[in-house]
C-alpha positions, -999 to 999 in steps of 0.1 A, spaced: 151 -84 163 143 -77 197 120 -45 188 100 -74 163 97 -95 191 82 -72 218 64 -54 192 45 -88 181 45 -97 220 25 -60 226 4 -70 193 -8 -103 207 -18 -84 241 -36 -59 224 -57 -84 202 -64 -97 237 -76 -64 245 -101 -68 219 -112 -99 225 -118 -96 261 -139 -58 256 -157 -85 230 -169 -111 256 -204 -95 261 -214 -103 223 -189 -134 218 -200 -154 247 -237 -140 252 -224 -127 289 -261 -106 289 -281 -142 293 -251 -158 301 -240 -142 337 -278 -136 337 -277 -169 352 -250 -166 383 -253 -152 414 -248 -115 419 -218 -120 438 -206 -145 409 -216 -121 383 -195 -97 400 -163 -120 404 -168 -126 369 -171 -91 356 -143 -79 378 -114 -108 371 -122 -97 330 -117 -59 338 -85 -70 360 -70 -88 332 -84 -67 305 -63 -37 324 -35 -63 324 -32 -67 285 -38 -28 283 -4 -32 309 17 -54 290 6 -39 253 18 -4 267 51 -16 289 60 -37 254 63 -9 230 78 13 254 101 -14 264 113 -25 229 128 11 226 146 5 257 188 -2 246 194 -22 280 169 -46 304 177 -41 341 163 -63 366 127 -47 370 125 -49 329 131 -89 330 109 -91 358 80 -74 344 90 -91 307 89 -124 327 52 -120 344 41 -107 311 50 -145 298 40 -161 331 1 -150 323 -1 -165 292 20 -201 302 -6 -193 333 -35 -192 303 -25 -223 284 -21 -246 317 -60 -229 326 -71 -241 292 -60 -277 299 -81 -280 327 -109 -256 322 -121 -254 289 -126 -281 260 -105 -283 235 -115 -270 202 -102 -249 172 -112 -216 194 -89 -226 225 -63 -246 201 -62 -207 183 -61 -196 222 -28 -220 230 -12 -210 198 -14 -174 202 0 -176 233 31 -199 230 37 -172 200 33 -147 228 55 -168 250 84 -174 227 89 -133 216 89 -122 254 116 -153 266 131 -146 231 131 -113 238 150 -117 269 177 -141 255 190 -116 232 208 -97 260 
């Protein structure tokens, strides 16, 4: 049970993956960071590499993790940040974006993502 739920966890980040390499055509980023500063721009482009590396981070550390027999300390640390971005993602949503199906599909996804890492770490 614990391979299923790391497995789905690491599934979850990698669609994430996808999504985030996706921003350019899903949210028009050519016209639409067209409009920032350069500096902004930059911000921008840089925080979605940083957490695009980060799902590429917690996809890999997820698979190799749910071969793993026992978690030692560093394991439920790094299993617990993995869940801490996306609680961190649904408490952003509340304030920055508008609701809709999109971010309702957003939350979803990630209390999913949530509940197999914690899960995940109960079943020691």
């Amino acid at each position: 049970m614990r391979k299923i739920l790391l497995y789905t966890g690491g599934s979850i980040s990698f669609v994430y993956i996808i999504i985030h390499i996706l921003f350019w055509k899903l949210f028009n980023w050519n016209d639409e960071l067209a409009r920032l500063s350069a500096m902004n721009k930059g911000i921008m482009l840089t925080l979605d590499a940083g957490v695009t590396y980060f799902f590429v981070f917690a996809t890999f550390i997820s698979v190799y993790l749910a071969g793993l027999t026992e978690f030692k300390f560093l394991e439920k640390t790094i299993i617990l940040f993995i869940a801490g971005l996306y609680i961190l993602r649904i408490i952003c949503g509340f304030f920055f974006f508008d609701f809709s199906m999109l971010e309702l599909a957003c939350w979803i996804s990630c209390m999913v993502a949530i509940f197999c890492y914690l899960l995940a770490l109960r079943l020691w």
